[in-house]
N, C-alpha and C positions, 0 to 999 in steps of 0.2 A: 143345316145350311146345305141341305145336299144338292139343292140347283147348284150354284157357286161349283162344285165340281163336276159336275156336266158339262162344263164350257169350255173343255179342254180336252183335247186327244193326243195322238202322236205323232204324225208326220215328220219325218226329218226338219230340223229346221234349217229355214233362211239365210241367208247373208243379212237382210236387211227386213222389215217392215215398214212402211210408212203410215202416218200417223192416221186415224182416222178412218184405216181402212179396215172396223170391225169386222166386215162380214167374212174373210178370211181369217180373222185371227185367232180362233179356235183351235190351232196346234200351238198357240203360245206356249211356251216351255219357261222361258227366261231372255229377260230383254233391259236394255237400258236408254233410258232417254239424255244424248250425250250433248246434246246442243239447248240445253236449257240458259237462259240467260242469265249470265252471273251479278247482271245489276239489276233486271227485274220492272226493268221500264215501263210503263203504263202504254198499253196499244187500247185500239179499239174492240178488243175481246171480251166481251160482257161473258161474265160469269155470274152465277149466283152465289152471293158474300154472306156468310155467317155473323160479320161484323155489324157492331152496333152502331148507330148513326155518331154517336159521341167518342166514338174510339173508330176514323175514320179506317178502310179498307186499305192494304196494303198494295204498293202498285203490283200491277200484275205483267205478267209473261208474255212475250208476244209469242203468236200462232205458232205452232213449231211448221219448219219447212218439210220437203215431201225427205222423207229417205233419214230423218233425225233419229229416227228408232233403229237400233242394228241388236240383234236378234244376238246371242250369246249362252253359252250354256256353261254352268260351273259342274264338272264330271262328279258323280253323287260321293266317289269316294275319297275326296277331297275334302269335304266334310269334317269326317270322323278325324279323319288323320291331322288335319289342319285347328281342329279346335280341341283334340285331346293336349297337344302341347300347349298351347295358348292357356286351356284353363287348369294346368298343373303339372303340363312338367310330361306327359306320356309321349308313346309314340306308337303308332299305328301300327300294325304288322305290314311289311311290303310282301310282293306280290308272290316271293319264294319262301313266304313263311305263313302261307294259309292251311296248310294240311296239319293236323286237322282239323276243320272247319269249328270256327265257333260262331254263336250266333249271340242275341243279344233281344230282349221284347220289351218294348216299349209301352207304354196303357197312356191315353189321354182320355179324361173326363172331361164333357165341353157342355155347354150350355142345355142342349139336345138331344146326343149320343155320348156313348163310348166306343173310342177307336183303339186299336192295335198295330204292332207292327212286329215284323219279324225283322233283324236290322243284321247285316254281319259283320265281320270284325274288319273291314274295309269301309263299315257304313253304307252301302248299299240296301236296301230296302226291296224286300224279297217279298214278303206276304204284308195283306191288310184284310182287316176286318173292322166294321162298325156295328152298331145296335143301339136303338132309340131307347132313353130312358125317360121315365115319366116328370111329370110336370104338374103340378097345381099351384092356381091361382084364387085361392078363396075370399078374397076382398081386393080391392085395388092394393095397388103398391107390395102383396103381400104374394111373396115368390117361392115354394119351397116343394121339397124333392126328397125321397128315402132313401135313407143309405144301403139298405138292402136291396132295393133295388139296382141302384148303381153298381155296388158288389156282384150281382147279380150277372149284369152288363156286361160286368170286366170278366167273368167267368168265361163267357159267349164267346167272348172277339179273340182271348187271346187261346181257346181250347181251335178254334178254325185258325189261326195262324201260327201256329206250331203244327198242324197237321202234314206226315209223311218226315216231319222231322225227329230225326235220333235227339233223343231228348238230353242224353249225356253232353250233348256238343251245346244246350242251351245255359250260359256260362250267368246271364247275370239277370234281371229286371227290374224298371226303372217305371214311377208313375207321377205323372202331373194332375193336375186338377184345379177347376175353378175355386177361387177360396169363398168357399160356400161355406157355412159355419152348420156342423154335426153335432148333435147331444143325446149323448148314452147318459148310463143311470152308473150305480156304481159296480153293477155285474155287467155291466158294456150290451146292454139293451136302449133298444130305443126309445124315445121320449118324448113326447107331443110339443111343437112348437109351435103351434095353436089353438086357439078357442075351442074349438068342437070336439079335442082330445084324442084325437085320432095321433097315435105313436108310431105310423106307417111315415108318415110326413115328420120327420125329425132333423130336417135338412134346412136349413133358413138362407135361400139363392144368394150367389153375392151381389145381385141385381134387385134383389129387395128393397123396397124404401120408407119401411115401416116405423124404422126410430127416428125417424125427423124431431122430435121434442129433443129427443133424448141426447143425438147428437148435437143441438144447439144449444145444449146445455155446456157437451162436454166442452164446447169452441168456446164458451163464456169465458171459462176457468183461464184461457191464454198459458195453458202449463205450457213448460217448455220443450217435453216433447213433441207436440206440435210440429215445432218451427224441421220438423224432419218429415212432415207430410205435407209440405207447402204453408204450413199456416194455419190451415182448418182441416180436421179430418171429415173424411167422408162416411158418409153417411151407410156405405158399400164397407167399411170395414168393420171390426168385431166388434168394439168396446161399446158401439152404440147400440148393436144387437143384442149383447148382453147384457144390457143396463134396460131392454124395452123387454127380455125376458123376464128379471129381476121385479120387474115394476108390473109386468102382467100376467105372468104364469109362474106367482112364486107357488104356488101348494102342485100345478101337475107338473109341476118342469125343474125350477131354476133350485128349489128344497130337494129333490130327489135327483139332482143331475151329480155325477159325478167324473164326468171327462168331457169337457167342451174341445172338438178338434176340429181343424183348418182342413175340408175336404181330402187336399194330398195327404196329409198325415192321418187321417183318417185310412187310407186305403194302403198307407205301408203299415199299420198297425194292423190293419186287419190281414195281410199277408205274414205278419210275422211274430204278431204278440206283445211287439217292442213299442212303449208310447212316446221313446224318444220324438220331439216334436224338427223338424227342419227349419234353418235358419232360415230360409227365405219367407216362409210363411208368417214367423212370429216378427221379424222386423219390417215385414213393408203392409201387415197386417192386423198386427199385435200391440204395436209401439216397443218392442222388443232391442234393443241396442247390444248391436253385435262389440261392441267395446265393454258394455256399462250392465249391460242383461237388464233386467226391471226395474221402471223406476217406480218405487212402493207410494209415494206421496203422490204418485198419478192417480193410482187405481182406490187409491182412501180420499180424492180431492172431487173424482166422478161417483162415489158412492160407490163402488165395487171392488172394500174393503177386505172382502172376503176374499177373495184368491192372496192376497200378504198375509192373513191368516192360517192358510194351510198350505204356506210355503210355493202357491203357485201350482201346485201339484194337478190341478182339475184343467191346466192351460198350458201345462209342459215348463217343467223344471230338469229336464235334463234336453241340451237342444245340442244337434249334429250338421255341419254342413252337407250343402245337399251332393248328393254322389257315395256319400258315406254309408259304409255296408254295417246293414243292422242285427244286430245279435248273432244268431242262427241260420240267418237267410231265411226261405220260405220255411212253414210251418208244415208236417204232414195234413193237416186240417186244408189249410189254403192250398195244397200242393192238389189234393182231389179237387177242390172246386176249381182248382186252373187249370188242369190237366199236362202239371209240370212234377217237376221231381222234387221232394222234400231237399232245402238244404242249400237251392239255387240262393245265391246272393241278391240280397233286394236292396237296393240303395234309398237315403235319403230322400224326400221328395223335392219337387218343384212345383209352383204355381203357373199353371197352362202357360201362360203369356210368356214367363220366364222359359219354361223349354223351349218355348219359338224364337225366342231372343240368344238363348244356349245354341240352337239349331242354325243361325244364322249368321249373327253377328264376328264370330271369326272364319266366317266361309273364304277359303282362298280364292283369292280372283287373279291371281299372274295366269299373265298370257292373254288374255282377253281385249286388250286397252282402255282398259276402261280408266275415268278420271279418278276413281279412289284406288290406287294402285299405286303402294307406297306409300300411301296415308295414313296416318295411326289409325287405331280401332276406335278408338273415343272420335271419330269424324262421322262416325257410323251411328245412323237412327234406325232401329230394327223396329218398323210399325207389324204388331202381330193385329191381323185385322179380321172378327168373325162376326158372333153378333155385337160385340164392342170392339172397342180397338184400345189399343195400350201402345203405349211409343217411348220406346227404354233408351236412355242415354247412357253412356259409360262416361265417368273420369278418373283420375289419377288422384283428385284432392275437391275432397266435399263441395258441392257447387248448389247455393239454395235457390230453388225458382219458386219464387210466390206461385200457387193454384197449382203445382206440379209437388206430384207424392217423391219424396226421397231429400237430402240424399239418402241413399243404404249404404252402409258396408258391406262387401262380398254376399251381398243376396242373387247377384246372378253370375258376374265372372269375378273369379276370385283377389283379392287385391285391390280392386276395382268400386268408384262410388257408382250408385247405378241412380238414375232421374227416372221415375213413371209418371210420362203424361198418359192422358187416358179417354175417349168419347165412351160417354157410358151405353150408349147405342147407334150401330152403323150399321150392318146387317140386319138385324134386326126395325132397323127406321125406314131401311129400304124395302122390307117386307111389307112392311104397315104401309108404305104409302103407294105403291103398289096396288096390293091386294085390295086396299079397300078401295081403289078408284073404281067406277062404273064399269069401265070397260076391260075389267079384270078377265071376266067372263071370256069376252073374244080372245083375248090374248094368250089365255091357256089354253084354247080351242086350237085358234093356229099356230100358237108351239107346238100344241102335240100333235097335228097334222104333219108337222116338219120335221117330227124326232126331236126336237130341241128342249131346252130349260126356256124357262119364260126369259130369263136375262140374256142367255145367246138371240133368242130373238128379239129381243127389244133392241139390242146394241145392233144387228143388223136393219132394224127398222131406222133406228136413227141415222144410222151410214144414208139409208135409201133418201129419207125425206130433208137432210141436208143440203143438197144440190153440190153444188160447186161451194158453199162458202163452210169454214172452220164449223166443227159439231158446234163449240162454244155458241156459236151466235144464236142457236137455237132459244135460248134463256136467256134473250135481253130483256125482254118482258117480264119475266117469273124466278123471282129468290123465295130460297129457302130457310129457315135460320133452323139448326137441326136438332134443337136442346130439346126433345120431343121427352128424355126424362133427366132432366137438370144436365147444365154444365157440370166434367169431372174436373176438367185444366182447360182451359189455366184459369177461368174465371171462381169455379170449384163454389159453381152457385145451384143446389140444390133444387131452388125454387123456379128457375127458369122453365119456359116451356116455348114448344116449337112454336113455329109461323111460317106461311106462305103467302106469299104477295104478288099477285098479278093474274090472279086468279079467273075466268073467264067463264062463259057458258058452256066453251067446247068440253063432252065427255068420249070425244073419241079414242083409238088407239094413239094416233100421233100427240093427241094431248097426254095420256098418259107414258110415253115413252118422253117427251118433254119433262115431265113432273120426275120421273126415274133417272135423268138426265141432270136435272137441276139440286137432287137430293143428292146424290154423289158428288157435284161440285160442293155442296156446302159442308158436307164430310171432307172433300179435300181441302177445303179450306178451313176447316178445324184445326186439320194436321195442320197448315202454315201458322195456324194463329200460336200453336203449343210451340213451335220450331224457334219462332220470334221469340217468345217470352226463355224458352232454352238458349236463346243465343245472346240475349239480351245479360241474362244471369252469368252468361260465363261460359257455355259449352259453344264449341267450335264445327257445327255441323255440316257435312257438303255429297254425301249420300243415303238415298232408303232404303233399306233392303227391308223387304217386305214379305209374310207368309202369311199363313190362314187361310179361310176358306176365301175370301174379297181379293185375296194377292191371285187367284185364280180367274177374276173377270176382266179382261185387258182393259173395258172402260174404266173403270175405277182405277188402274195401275196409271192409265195414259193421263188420266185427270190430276192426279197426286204430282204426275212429270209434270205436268204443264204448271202445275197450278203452286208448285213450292221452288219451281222453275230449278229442279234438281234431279240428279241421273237417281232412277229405281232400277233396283238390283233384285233379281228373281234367280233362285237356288235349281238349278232342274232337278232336283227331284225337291218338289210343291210340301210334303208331309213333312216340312220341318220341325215342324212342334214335336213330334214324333220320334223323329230322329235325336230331338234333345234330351226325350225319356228316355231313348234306347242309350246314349251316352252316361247317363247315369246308371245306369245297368253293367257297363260297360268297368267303368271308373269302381263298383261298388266290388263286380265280380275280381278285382287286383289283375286285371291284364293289363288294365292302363291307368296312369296314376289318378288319384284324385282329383275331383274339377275343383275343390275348393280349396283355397290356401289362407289361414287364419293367422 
């Protein structure tokens, strides 16, 4: 998604921005929209609605007035220090106890690349690094990726961002990842998880959508772990993958596999030798209960009897909160391929989303005035937004939202139940519709005549061809409905697919920055549709803080303000997800305590 971070420079910022005015807003830093309407009154703002005609559209926002955006920045090392206590008890070094320096490297595994950070023991974010890792699609719906390669990846970014650093002063490392499901053999080689036998591809995407039978079987059964992933599990988690391995590649794969792992846990294993699995992965993943650990009459009621037979062992029977330092730290082995020191502490993993949610979610904001100041933390919806989007709720006391995954126990702040709602594609949807429009062609002509990302310039295009009236009215004409590959939440309908309505002959530029217009609305209206069924169920929601690559396009940030009619909270320094590995790193090396509390 590396347009998405093009859109953004530095300039000092603002006092204020006012709404609508994209074609300046490419120093966005961080900003909130503070005058969103608390009742949500129905105006003449035509948006385009995700909602289905039988389950009418919710009222919407009126227009924001000029000067409702006031520009704000949360200082980067408020961060570290503000959410080490929050998730366990630590404290941050202050400003006369930095010598001598310690640093901390973070790894995020994302849909496309791997990124790096160098992070210091204030939280400040010193060095990055990224590298594109490969991708195959060999039949529709079928998504998958090698783990060597990715390993590979992580080698890259994090030997450039340790560079010129004393590597003694490098204290901890911390890695997230998409839960993408990895299969080795029993000598921890890899394993073909498709047809044509190829063992390079041993990665199965967590965007896969292959076990459609297999997961409509397991929803048959109505077991009662279940009723801890909304109701029905998705089709994006393991058990169905595992069960379409079991049933399709039992002689090259599923007979010879002997260590099934959750991508993060994959990559502290391979830094340290430890198969210890991470509590966040097996329970919002797994069906894993952080109270109760496996329930066995699950996995013999789906046919995948066989993990209660060898005790679990191929799926992790020894499991750690995340932050928690693993054996030995780094391995000499992994210590050459990273170009760190044998011995560094490597902490427990995280699932991508969950770092961004780690990275955010207790960001201190006094001083600022902002409306969530003062507010508990469970008020806070942290949408991590890339090529999907995930929307992590906190509470105090299990809260069930049909079509929304959770509750979990301490899968992301400790003590804490956590809700994941989820669009299984938003960056990725706005790619596709996009790109494949006619006039793709001019549009990447005159971005890059201008230096721009196709998105900085489209958003300044729609500034242009609005005139005087709200962007919104652009798309009174033209809705979107964005299920382009099934609803995740709250309808957590598989089989859904996109639509666009109001379609026309025009294939100009202005049509397609319209269409790019109209698909961000109906992503923002997703988030309100999941917010509803969250507030409905019991959680008390009244701010977003938002990251990823999409929290980086102010259309997209200003449409979410408008359109859930609530202030969005942006972190200044953007690489939060980042900053949530490095925290675990942080937590694992013992300078700061634990993130998770059991």
């Amino acid at each position: 998604m590396s347009d998405w971070a093009s859109t953004v420079s530095d300039p000092p910022l603002s006092p204020t921005w006012a709404p609508g005015a994209f074609a300046g807003a490419q120093a966005l830093r961080a900003h909130v929209r503070e005058e969103a309407s608390p009742t949500r009154e129905r105006t003449g703002l035509a948006l385009s609605s995700p909602f289905p005609q039988s389950l009418p559209p919710p009222p919407l926002p009126p227009p924001p007035a000029a000067g409702s955006l006031t520009r704000w920045a949360v200082a980067p090392e408020t961060l570290l220090s503000s959410l080490c206590p929050l998730l366990g008890g630590g404290t941050a070094m202050s400003g006369g106890e930095q010598k001598p320096k310690r640093y901390y490297v973070g790894v995020d595994v994302g849909t496309g690349s791997v990124r790096a950070a160098l992070v210091d023991q204030s939280g400040v974010l010193l060095a990055f690094a990224d590298h594109p890792i490969e991708k195959w699609e060999p039949q529709f719906n079928h998504h998958e990726q090698s783990s060597e390669d990715i390993w590979a990846a992580c080698c890259v970014v994090t030997k450039k961002v340790v560079q010129g650093i004393d590597l003694n002063q490098i204290r901890g490392l911390g890695f997230d990842a998409t839960c993408s499901l990895v299969v080795l053999d029993k000598q921890f080689h890899p394993l073909p998880v498709n047809h044509e036998g190829d063992s390079c591809r041993n990665v199965i995407m967590w965007l896969d959508h292959r076990a459609v039978s297999q997961v409509n079987r397991i929803n048959e059964t109505k077991h009662s772990v279940l009723q801890y992933v909304g109701g029905v599990m998705s089709v994006e988690m393991q058990a169905p993958k595992l069960l379409w391995l079991k049933e399709n590649l039992r002689e090259t794969c599923w007979d010879k596999a002997g260590h099934f792992f959750d991508l993060p846990d994959f990559l502290s294993w391979k830094a340290t030798g430890v198969t210890a699995r991470s509590l966040c992965s097996l329970v919002c993943k797994w069906t894993y209960s952080a109270e109760k650990g496996w329930d066995d009459s699950f996995w013999k009621m789906v046919g995948l009897e066989d993990f209660v037979a060898d005790n679990y062992s191929k799926i992790g029977n020894q499991v750690l909160p995340p932050g928690a330092s693993l054996g030995n730290g780094l391995t000499p082995e992994a210590a050459r391929d990273l170009g760190l020191l044998p011995g560094i502490a490597v902490a427990a993993s995280l699932i991508d989303a969950h770092a961004g949610g780690l990275g955010v979610i207790g960001a201190d904001v006094r001083g600022h005035g902002l409306v969530c100041e003062g507010q508990p933390v469970t008020s806070r919806l942290a949408v991590i937004c890339g090529t999907s989007s995930c929307h992590m709720g906190i509470s105090k006391d299990p809260i069930f939202v049909p079509g929304v995954w959770g509750p979990y126990f301490s899968a992301m702040v400790p003590g804490f139940w956590l809700n994941e709602g989820g669009q299984s594609v938003t960056g990725k949807l706005i790619d596709h519709m996009v790109q494949g429009h006619a006039a793709f062609p001019e549009l990447q002509a005159k971005a890059t005549a201008r230096c721009q990302s196709i998105y900085a310039y489209l958003n300044s295009h729609l500034d242009l061809i609005k005139k005087a009236q709200p962007v919104g009215f652009l798309t009174v004409d033209l809705h979107v409905w964005p299920d382009f590959h099934g609803n995740r939440s709250p309808l957590a309908d598989l089989t859904l697919k996109g639509m666009v309505t109001g379609l026309t002959l025009s294939q100009d530029l202005d049509d397609l920055a319209i269409l790019y217009l109209a698909t961000v609305q109906a992503i923002a209206l997703g988030t309100r549709f999941i917010i509803e069924a969250m507030e409905a169920a019991g959680h008390s929601i009244s701010t977003l803080f938002l990251c990823g690559g999409l929290s980086k396009n102010p259309l997209f940030v200003q449409m979410h303000a408008d359109i859930t009619g609530m202030p969005v909270v942006l972190s200044q320094e953007v690489e939060s997800v980042l900053v949530g590995a490095a925290i675990l790193g942080a937590c694992a090396s013992g300078d700061f305590a634990s993130v998770q509390i059991l």
